[in-house]
C-alpha positions in Angstrom: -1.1 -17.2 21.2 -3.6 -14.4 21.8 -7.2 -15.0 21.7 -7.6 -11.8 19.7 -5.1 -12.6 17.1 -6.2 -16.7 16.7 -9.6 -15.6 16.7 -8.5 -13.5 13.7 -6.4 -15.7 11.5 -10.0 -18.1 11.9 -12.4 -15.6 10.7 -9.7 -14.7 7.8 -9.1 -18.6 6.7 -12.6 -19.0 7.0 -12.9 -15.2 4.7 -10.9 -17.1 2.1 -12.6 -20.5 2.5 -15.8 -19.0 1.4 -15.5 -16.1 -0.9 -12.0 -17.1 -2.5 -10.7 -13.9 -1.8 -6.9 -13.1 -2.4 -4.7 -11.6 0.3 -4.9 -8.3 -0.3 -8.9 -8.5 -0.8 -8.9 -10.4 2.7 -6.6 -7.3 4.0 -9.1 -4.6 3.1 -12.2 -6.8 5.0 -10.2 -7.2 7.9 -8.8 -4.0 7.8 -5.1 -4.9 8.7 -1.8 -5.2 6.0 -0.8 -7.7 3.6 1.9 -8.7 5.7 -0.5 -9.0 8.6 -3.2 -11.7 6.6 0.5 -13.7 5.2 1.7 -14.2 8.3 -1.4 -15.2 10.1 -2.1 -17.7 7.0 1.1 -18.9 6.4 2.8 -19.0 9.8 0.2 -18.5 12.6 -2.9 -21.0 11.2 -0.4 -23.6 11.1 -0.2 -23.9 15.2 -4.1 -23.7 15.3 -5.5 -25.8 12.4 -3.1 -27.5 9.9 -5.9 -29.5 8.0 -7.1 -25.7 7.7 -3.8 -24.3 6.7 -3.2 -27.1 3.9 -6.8 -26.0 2.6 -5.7 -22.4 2.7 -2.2 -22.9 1.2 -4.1 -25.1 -2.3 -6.4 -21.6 -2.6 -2.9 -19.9 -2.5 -1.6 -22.0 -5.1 -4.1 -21.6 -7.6 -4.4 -18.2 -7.1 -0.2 -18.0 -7.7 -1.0 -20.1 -10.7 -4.0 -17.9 -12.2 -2.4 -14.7 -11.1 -1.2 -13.5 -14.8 -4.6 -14.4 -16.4 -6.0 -12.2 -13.9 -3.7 -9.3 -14.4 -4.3 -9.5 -18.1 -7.8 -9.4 -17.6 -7.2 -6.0 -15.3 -5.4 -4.3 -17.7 -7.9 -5.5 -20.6 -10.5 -4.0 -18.2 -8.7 -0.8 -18.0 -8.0 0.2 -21.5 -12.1 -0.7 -22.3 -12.9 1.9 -20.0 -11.2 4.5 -22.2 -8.4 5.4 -19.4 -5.9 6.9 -21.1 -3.8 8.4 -18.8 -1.5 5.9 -18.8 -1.3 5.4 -22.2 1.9 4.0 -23.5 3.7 6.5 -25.5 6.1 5.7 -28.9 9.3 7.3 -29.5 8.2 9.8 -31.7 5.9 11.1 -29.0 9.2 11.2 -26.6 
């Protein structure tokens, strides 16, 4: 593997060790796609640390199990900000 890209998928596990970030948070530091931090966390740490992967893959899972809470709390966020541009419409409004 390339010293560039292992040196990467380190400094993103060790991104998500400390801060908890998601995957796409850990994209925008790092600069790179979605696709790009997956593979490196789910496919490339696995040849360079697997005690580090496993620790990586448990952050995944409870952020796969807290995801909807989250989401609810965005769209809760949303609405108290007064955005209503995407306001849902009724059928009389149709």
């Amino acid at each position: 593997m390339n010293e560039i890209i292992k040196k990467r998928v380190l400094n993103e596990a060790n991104h998500i060790l400390q801060t908890k970030d998601t995957i796409r948070s850990t994209a925008k530091v790092f600069d790179v796609s979605k696709s790009t931090v997956h593979t490196d966390l789910n496919q490339r740490l696995k040849e360079i640390d697997k005690t580090l992967a496993n620790q990586i893959n448990d952050i995944f899972k409870n952020h796969e199990e807290t995801k909807h809470i989250r989401g609810g709390e965005a769209t809760k966020e949303k609405y108290k900000r007064g955005n209503n541009e995407n306001k849902q419409f009724t059928l009389h409004d149709r």
